[in-house]
C-alpha positions as CSV (number, residue, x, y, z in Angstrom):
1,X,-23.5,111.6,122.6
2,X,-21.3,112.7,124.7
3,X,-20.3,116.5,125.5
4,X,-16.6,116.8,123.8
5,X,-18.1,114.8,120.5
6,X,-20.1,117.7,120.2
7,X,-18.0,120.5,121.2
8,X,-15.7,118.9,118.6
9,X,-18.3,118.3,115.5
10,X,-18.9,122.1,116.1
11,X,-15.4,122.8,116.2
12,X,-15.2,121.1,112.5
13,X,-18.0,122.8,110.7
14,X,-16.9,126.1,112.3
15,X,-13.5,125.3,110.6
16,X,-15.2,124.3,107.5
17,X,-17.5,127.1,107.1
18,X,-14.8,130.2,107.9
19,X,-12.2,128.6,105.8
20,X,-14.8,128.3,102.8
21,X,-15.9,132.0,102.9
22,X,-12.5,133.1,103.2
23,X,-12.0,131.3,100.2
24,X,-15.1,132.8,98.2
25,X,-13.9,136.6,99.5
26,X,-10.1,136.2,98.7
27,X,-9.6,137.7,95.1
28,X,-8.0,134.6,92.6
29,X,-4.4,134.9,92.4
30,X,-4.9,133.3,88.8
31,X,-6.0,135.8,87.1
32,X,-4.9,139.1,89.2
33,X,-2.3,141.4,88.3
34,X,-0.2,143.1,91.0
35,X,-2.1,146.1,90.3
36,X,-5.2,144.9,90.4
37,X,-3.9,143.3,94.1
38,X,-3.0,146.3,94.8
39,X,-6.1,148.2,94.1
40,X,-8.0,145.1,95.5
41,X,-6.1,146.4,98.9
42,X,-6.6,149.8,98.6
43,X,-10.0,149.9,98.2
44,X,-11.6,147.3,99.3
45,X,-9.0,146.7,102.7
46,X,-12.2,145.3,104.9
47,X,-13.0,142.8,102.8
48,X,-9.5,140.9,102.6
49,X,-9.1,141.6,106.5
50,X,-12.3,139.8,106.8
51,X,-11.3,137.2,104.5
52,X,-8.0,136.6,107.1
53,X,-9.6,136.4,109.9
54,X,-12.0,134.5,108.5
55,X,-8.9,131.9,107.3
56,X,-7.3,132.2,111.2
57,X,-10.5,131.1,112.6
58,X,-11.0,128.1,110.7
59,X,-7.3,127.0,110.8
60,X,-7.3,127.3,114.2
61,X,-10.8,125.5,114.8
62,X,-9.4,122.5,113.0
63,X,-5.8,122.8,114.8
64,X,-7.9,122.3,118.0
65,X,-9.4,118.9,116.3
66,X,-6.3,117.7,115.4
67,X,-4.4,118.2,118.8
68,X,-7.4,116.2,120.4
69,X,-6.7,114.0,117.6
70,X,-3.4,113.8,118.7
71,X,-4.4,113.4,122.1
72,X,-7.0,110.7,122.0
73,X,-5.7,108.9,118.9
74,X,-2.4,108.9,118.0
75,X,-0.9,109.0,121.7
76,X,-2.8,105.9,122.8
77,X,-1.5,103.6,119.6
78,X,1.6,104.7,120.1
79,X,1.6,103.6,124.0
80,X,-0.7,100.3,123.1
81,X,-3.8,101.8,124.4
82,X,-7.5,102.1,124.3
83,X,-8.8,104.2,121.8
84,X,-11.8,106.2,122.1
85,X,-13.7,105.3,118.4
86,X,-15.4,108.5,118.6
87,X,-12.1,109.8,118.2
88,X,-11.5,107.7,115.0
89,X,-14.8,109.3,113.1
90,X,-13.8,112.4,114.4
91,X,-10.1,111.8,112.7
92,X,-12.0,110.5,110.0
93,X,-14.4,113.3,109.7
94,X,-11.7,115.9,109.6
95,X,-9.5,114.2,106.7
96,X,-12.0,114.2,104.3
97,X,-13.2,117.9,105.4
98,X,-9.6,119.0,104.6
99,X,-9.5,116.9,101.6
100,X,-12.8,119.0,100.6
101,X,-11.3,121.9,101.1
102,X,-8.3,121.2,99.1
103,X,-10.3,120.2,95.9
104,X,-13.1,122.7,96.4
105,X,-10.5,125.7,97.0
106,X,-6.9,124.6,96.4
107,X,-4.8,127.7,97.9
108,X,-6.5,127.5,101.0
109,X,-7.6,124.5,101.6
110,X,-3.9,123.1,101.2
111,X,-2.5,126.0,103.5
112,X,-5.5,125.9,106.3
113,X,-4.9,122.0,106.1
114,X,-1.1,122.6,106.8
115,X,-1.1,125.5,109.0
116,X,-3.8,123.2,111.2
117,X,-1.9,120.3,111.5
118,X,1.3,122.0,112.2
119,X,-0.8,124.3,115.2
120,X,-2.4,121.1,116.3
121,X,1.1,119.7,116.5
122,X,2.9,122.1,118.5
123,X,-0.3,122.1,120.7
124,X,0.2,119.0,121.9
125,X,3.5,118.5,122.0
126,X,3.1,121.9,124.9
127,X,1.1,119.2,126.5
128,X,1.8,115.7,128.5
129,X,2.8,113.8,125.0
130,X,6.0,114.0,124.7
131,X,7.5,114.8,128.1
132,X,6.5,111.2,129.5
133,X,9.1,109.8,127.4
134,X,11.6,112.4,128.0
């Protein structure tokens, strides 16, 4: 296998795993009161700064994913070129991670799967994408 495949897989279950404990440590907005939030916050303020960094590190691990998604997949269709195919299980990989999320923990698996995409996004569109055709 090669080196970025890797680096990449790793990439994905560190995404998966921090945006799954966030989940597990953020209180349910269901069935909280603001009080309750606001005790929550008060005395327990480690525990929800945990759970957010927690969520910024697996956003951003997946944001990464889905730039070199961008990058290896979407950019070469586009132009009619090669495509790397383990890039596509990659691609492949991540959709259904995010669709996991989303069931498993709804709130934030719908925001980490938006916030990464639009990251990944404005990641690549920093890099040689878009100016070619400019």
């Amino acid at each position: 296998m090669n080196n970025w495949f890797v680096k990449k897989a790793l990439l994905l279950i560190v995404g998966h795993v921090c945006i799954s404990s966030s989940s597990r440590v953020f209180p349910s907005p269901f069935n909280l009161t603001f009080s309750e939030w606001l005790g929550e916050l008060v005395f327990s303020p480690f525990s929800l700064l945990g759970a957010t960094l927690l969520f910024i590190v697996g956003f951003m691990a997946l944001a990464f994913v889905i730039k070199g998604i961008i990058l290896g997949v979407v950019f070469p269709l586009l132009n009619k070129g090669l495509v790397n195919p383990n890039e596509c299980i990659i691609a492949i990989i991540l959709f259904f991670s995010v669709i996991i999320q989303s069931v498993m923990h709804p709130i934030t698996g719908v925001l980490a799967g938006m916030f990464a995409t639009a990251y990944g996004i404005m990641e690549a569109n920093e890099g040689k994408v878009y100016d070619r055709n400019s």
